[in-house]
TIMIVEX-239981 format. One record per atom (N, C-alpha, C): x, y, z. Coordinates in steps of 0.02 Angstrom, whole numbers, plus 50000, padded with zeros to 5 digits. Example, Ala and Ser with C-alpha at 12.3 -4.5 7.8 and 13.67 -1.06 7.14 Angstrom:
<atoms>
506604971650390506154977550390506604983550390506424988850354506844994750357506455000250394
</atoms>
This chain:
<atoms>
584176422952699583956423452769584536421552815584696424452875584906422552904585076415452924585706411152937585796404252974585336402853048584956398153038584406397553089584926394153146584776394353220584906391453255584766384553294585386379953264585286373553275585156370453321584486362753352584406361653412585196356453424585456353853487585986349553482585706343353457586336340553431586186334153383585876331053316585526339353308585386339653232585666341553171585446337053119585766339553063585226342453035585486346552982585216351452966585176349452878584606348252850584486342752784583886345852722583536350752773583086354452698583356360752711583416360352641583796365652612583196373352602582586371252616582386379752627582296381152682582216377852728581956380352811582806379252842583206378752832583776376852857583566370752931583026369452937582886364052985582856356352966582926353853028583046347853010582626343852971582486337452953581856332952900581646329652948581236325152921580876321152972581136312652979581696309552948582176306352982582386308353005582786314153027583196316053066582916317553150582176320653140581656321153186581386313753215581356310753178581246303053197581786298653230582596301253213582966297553263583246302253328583046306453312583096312753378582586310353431582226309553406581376308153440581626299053489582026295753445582026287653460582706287853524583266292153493583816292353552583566297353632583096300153595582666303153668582296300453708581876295753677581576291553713582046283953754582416282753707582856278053745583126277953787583396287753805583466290153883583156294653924582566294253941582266298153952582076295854028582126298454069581806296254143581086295454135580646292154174579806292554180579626298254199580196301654248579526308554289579716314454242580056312554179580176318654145580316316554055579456315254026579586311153981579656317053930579736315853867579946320453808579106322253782578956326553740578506327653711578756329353650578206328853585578006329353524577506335853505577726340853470577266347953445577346346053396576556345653343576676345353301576286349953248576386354253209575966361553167575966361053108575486363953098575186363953031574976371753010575326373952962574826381652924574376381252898573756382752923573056381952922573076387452847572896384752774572836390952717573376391252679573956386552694574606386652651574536387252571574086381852557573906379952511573586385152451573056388552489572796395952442573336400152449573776401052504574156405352497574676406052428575096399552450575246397352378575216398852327574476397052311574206396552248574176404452224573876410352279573836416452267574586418752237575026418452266575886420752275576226417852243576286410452229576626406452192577226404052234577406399452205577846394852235578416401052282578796403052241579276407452287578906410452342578246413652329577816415852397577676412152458577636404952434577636400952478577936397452522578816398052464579296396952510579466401252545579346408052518579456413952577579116415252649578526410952655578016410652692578456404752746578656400852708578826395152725579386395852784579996398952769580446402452787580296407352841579936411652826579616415652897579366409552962578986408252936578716402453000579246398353028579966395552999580206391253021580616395653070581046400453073581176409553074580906409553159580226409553127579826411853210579706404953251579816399153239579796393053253580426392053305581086391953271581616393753294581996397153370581546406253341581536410953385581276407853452580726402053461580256404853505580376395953530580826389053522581126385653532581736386853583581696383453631582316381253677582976380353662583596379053661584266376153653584176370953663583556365753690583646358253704582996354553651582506362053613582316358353561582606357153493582046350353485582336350453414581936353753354581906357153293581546360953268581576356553196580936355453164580886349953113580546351853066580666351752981579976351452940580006345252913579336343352921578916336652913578746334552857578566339652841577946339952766578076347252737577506345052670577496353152645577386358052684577106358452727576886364852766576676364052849577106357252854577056353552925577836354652967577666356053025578266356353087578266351053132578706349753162578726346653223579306348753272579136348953340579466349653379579716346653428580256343453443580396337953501580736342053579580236342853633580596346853676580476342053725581296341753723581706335653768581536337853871581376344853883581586346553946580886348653962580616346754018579956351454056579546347954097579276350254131578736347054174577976345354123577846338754121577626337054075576676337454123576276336254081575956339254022575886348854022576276352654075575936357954077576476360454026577316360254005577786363453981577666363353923577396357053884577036356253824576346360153816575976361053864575216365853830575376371953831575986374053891576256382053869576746382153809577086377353794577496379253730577096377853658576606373753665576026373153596575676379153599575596383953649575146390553635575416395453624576116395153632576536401953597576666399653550576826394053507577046393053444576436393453392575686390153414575306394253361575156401553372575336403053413575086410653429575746415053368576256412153390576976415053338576826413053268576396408853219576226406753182575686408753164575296413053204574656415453178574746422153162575206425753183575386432253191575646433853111575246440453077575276441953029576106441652982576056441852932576766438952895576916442652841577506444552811577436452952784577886447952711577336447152643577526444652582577566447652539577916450952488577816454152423577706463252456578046466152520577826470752536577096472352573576756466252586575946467852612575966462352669575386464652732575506458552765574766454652741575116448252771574656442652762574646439052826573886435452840573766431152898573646422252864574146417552919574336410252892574036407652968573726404752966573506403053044573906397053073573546392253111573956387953122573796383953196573826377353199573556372553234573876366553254574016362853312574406360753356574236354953374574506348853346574496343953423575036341053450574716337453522575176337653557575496330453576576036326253584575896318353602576556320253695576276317853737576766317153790576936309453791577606308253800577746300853779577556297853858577316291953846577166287353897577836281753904577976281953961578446273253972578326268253927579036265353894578826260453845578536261853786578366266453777577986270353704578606269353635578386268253590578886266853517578846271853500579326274953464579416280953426578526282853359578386276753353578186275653291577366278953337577366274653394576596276853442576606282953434577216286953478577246293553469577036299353437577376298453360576996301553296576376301553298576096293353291575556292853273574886298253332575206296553389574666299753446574736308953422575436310653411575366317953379574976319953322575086314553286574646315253211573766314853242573636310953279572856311753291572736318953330573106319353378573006326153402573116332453339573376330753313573386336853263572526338253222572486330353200571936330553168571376332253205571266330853265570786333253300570776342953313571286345853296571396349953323571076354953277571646353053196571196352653112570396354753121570126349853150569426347053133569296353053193569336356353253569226362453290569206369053272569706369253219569806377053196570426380153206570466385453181571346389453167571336391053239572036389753272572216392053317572196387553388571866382253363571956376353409572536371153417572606372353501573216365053516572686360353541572876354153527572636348853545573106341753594572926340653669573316334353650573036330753641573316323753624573076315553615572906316153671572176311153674571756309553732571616300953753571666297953785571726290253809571266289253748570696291753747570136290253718570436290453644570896291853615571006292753557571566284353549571736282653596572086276553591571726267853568571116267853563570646264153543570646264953446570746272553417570836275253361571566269253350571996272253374572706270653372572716260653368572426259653401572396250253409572076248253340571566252153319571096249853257571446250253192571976255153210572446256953147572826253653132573376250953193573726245053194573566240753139572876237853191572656231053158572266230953081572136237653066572026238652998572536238652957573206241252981573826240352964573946234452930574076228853006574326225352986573876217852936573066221252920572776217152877573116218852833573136226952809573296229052734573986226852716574366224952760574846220652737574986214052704574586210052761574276204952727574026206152657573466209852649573146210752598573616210852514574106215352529574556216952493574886214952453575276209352506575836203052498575296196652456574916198952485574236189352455573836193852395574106200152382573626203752308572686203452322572636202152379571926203452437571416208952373571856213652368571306220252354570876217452286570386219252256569846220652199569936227952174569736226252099569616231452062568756230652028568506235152053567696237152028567966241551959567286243651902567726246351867566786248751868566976253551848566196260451838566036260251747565616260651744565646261151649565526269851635565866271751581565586280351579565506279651494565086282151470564646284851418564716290551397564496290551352564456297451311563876299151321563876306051335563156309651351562556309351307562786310351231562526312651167562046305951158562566299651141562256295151105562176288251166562436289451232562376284851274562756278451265563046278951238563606272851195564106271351253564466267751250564936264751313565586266651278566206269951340566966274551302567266269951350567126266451400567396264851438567366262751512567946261851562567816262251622568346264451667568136266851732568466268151788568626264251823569436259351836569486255651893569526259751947569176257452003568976256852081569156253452139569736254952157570116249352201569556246452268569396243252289569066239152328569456235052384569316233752442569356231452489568996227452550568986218452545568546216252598568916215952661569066217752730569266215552776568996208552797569546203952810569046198352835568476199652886568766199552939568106202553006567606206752983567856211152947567266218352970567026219552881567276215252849567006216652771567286222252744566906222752686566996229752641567436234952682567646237252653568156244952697568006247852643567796255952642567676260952618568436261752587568506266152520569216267852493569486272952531568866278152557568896285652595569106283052671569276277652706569546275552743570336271552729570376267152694570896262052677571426266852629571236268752580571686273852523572126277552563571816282852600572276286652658572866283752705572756276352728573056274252756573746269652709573366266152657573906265052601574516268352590574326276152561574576282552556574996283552628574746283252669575446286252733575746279952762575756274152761576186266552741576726266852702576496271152648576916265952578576566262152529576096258252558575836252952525575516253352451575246259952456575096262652389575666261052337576036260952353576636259652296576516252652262576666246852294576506242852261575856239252230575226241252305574546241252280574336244352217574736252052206574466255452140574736252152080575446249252086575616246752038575346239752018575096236652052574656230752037574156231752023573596236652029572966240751998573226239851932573876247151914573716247151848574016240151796574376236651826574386229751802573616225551778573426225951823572796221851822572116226151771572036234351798571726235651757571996235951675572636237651663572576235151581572576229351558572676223751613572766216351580571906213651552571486217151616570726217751604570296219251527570676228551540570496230851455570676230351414571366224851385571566223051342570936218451319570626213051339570046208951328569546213551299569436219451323568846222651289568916224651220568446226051189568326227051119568506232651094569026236551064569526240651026568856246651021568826253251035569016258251091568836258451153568626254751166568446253551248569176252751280569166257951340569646258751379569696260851456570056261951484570206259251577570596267851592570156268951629570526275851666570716273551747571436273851768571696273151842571806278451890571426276851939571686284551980572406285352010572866288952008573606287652038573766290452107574116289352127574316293952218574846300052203574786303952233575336308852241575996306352274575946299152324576576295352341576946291952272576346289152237576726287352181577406293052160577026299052147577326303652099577876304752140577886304952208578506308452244579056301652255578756297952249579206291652245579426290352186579386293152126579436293652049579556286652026578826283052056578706274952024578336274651953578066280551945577586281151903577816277351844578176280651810578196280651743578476274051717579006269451771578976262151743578456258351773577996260851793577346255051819576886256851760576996261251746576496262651683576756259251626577196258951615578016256851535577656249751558577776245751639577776240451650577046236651619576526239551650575836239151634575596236951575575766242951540575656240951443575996237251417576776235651437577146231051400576876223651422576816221951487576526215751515575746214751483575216217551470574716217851459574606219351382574956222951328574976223951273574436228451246574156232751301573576236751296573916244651258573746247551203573676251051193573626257751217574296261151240574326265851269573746271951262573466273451196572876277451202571956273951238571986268751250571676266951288571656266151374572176269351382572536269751458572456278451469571986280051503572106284951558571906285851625572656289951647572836291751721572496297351748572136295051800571656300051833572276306351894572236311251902572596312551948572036320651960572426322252052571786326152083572386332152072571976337752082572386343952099572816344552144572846341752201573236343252276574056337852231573656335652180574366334552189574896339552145574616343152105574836348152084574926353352133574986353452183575176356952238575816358452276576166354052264576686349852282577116348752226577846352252236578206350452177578036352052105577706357752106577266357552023577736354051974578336357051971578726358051921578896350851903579166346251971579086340351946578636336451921578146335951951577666334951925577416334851865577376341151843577066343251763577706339851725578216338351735578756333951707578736328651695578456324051749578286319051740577686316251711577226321151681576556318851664576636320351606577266326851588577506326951504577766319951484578096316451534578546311051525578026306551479577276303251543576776300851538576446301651461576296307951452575816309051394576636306851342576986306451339577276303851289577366297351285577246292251321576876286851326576496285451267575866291151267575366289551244574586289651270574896288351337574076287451376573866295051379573216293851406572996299851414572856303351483572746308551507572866312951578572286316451580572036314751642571346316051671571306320351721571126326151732571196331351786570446330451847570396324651885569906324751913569816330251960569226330051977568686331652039568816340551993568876342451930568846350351915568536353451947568736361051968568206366651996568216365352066568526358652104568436359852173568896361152204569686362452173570466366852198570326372252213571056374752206571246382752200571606384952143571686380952089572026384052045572026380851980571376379251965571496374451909571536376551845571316382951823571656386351766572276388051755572716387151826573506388751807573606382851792573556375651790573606367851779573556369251708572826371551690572636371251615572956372551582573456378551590573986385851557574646381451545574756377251588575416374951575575496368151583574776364451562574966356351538574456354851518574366351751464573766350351408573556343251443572926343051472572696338251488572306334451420571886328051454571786327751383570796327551401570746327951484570076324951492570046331751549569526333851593569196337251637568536334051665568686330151743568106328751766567966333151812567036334851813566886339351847566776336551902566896338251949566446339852034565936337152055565936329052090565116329252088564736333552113565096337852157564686343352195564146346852132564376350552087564236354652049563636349551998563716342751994563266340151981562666337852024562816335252081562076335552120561716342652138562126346152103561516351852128561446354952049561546352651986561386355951928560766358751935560256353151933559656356151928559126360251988559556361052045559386364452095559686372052113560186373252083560426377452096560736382052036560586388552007560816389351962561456391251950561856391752009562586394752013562846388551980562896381952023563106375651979563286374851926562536375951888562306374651836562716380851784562986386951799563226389151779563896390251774564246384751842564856383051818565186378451783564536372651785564516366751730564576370351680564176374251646564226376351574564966381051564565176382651614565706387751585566216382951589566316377751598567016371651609566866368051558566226367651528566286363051477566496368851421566386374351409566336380651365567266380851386567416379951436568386383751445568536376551417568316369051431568926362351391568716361851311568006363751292568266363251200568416367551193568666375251205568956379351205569806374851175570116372351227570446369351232570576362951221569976361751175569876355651127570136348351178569876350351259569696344451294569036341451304569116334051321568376330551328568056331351429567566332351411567176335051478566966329151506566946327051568566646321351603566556325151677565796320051679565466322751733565516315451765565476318951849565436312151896564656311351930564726306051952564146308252008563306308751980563026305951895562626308451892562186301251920561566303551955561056299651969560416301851958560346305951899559536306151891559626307251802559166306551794558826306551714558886315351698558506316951769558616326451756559336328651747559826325451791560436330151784560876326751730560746320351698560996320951626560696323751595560156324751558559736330751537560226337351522560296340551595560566345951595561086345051577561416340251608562286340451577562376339451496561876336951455561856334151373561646342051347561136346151397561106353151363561536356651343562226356551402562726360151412563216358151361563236354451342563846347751286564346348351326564106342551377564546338551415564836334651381565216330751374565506323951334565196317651342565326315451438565496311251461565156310651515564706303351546564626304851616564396295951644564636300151713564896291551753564306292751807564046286351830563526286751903563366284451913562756281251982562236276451978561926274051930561396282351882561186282851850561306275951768561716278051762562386273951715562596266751703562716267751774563016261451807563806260851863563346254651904563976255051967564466253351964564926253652002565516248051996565326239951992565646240051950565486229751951566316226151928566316220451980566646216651930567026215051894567636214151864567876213451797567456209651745566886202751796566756197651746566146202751702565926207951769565076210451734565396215851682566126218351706566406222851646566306220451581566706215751584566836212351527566196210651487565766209051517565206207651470564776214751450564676217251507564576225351464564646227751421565476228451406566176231551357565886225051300565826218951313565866212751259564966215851193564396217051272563776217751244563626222251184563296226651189562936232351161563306237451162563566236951233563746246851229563436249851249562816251351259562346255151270561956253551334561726260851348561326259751431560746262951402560096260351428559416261851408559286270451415558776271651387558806279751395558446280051490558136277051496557786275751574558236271551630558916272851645559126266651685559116268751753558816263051798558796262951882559466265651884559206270451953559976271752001560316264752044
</atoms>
């Protein structure tokens, strides 16, 4: 492709969009604000390709970088000489336009750039439509580089949450969001440094004979003030910190130091981050884990989601070859709810498949479900993998899932997260969960 045209003062650092990264966008963004007059403050565009992801997956990686490349192309084209032109993320932009009468120069330049981004895109000889969605941050007096982002990042998300083809800016009202984050911030720091967090651990069974295989650690979180924090709140924020790095690596510390105590095959499945993997901490926190703990690498498996097979396949599937030579074992959660999880299957031998709770709360209500439960457990012994179901809470939908020869299944039904001490005595007891157990 052609040499894209550079904004001033940028360097030019990913190597497929020929645009700049997002340090480089981040100190562009900081020397702008440091001179910037009040009656003419800088603004933040920030885009997203609404569908990258299926696209992707349809076309394959080169399709995507080709996709990728077009957009940055028309990004470029339709940019000033005084912006700066940025990729962020996998399939994220940003734009820093230093010059304009502020808030109106920014809502006219956020509506031609998704409009240039929505406009059909010609791949493999055919066209294709990539949509695409906008927010906006106008810097305020005194504002930190770091506010900045963050007010773009909510406007984006709000914009996300509107539909393809929406700009959004940050709204005052969204600055109350922004204060709560902070200070959630700076607990989870705390939290971090003082090893604050809990591990719950789930027990999962065998379908057949109801016998105990094991458990799921569950990272946990009390805020002092406000208590309990949901993971579907705190995890996300871990993850775009950093903090996941060392938090995950103290999980899997703690969860094998746990299941080493349990009784020989009873074993500990960890869920991992996709920061881990891109930070390539993985594989000595894992080395670290078992050697400190003396747990039995086949009693150790790593849970990981599809999206992160999204990203980097190649490394990726490298590093989890690395992993399974370890020993432990590799868990393909949330199955059936991606875009591509038979190409995963084709080119890396997992050793487990958990299904969807979706596909389980509606087994016995719906027969489509129920018929993709049976064909996933029918495609992993195919492939001489073990099947685990999430999510079950009734007597009926194990039933159905034991019809199907499920393997495996985790839930209310089952049992909750508890504990290490209630683990331990579980894993120590019987083994076994009654054929009748309360949700």
């Amino acid at each position: 492709m052609p040499l894209l045209r550079r904004a001033p003062l940028a360097t030019v650092t990913d190597p497929l969009t020929g645009l700049a990264d997002a340090p480089v966008f981040r100190a562009a963004l900081m020397a702008t604000l440091a001179g910037a007059r009040q009656d003419r403050p800088p603004a933040v565009i920030t885009l997203e390709l609404d569908g990258f992801a299926a696209i992707r997956d349809t076309l394959g990686p080169e399709g995507g970088d080709a996709l990728l490349r077009q957009a940055a192309a028309r990004l470029v084209a339709t940019a000033r000489a005084d912006d700066l032109v940025a990729r962020t993320g996998k399939a994220d932009f940003a734009i820093l336009q230093r010059v304009g009468t502020q808030p109106e120069a920014a809502a006219r330049f956020a509506g031609r750039l998704v409009r240039e981004l929505s406009r059909p895109y010609a791949l493999d000889g055919r066209p294709l439509i990539c949509g695409a969605v906008a927010g906006i941050a106008v810097a305020a007096p005194g504002l930190h580089v770091d506010d900045v982002l963050a007010q773009a990042g909510m406007a984006l998300r709000r914009a996300r949450a509107e539909g393809q083809g929406t700009a959004r800016f940050f709204e005052p009202g969204m600055d109350s969001a922004l204060t709560a984050r902070h200070a959630l911030e700076g607990a989870f720091r705390q939290a971090a440094a003082a090893e604050e967090f809990q591990l719950h651990y789930q027990p999962v069974f065998e379908v057949r004979t109801r016998r105990l295989l094991g458990f799921e650690a569950l990272l946990r979180w009390s805020h002092p003030e406000r208590g309990p924090v949901s993971p579907t709140e705190f995890v996300p924020l871990l993850e775009e910190t950093g903090l996941i790095l060392p938090v995950g690596a103290w999980a899997l510390r703690i969860a094998c130091r746990e299941a080493a105590r349990w009784p020989d095959p009873i074993g500990v499945a960890v869920n991992l981050s996709p920061v881990q993997f891109r930070r390539g901490e993985v594989l000595g926190a894992v080395r670290a884990a078992l050697q400190e703990s003396g747990l039995a690498p086949r009693r150790l498996t790593l849970e990981i989601t599809e999206g992160l097979l999204l990203e980097h396949t190649d490394a990726v599937l490298g590093m989890l070859e690395q992993l399974h030579g370890l020993g432990v074992g590799i868990a393909l959660d949330d199955f059936g709810s991606g875009y591509s999880s038979l190409a995963y299957l084709w080119r890396f031998r997992f050793d487990t498949l958990k299904i969807d709770r979706a596909f389980v709360r509606e087994v016995r209500r719906d027969g489509k479900a129920a018929a993709i439960i049976e064909s996933i457990v029918g495609l992993g012994h195919s492939l001489d993998l073990r099947i685990t179901a999430e999510g079950v809470e009734t007597e009926e939908q194990l039933a159905a899932l034991s019809g199907v020869g499920c393997d495996e299944a985790q839930g209310f039904l089952l049992g909750r997260p508890v504990p290490a001490d209630q683990a331990s005595a579980l894993a120590q007891g019987s083994g076994l969960v009654p054929s009748k157990a309360a949700a």
